[in-house]
N, C-alpha and C positions, 0 to 999 in steps of 0.2 A: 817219320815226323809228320804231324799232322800239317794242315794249309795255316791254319793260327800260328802253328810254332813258326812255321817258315815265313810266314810273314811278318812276324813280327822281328824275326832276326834281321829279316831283311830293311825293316823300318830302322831299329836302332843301327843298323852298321851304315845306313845313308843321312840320319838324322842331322847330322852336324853341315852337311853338305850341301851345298846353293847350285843349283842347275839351273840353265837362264834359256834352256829348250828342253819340250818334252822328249825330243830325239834324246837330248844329252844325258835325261833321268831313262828312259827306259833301254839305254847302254849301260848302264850302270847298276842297273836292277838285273839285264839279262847275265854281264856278268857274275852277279852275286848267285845267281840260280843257277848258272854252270856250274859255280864252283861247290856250293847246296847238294846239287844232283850227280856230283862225281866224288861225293866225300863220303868215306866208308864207314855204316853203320855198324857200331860194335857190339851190337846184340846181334845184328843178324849177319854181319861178317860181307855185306853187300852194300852196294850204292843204292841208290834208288832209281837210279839210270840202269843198274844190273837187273833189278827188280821190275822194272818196269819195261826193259826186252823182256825177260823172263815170264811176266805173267800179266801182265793188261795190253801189250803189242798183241798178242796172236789172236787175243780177243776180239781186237780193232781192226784187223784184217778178216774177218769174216764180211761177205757183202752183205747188206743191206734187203732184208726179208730171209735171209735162211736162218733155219733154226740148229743151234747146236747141238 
């Protein structure tokens, strides 16, 4: 899923909803993203939590000037 799709799902599934501290909206958004990033994509049969150990983590662990 792109960032637009995910954020927009995320706008309409909080839309209806009054939060009265920015703590208490981005509890609620971090939840929506857990459950986003552990939900299993059925074209590629993976999360994007699977996806993302699997291939942009080992990336990010390279230090900082070495070349791959």
């Amino acid at each position: 899923m792109g960032v637009q799709v995910v954020e927009r799902w995320i706008l309409a599934r909080l839309r209806n909803r009054t939060f009265f501290s920015l703590a208490e909206l981005n509890q609620a958004v971090l939840k929506l993203l857990e459950e986003i990033n552990h939900r299993q994509m059925e074209h590629l049969e993976k999360s994007r939590l699977e996806l993302f150990k699997e291939l942009d983590q080992p990336v990010s662990a390279v230090p900082a000037g070495k070349a791959l």
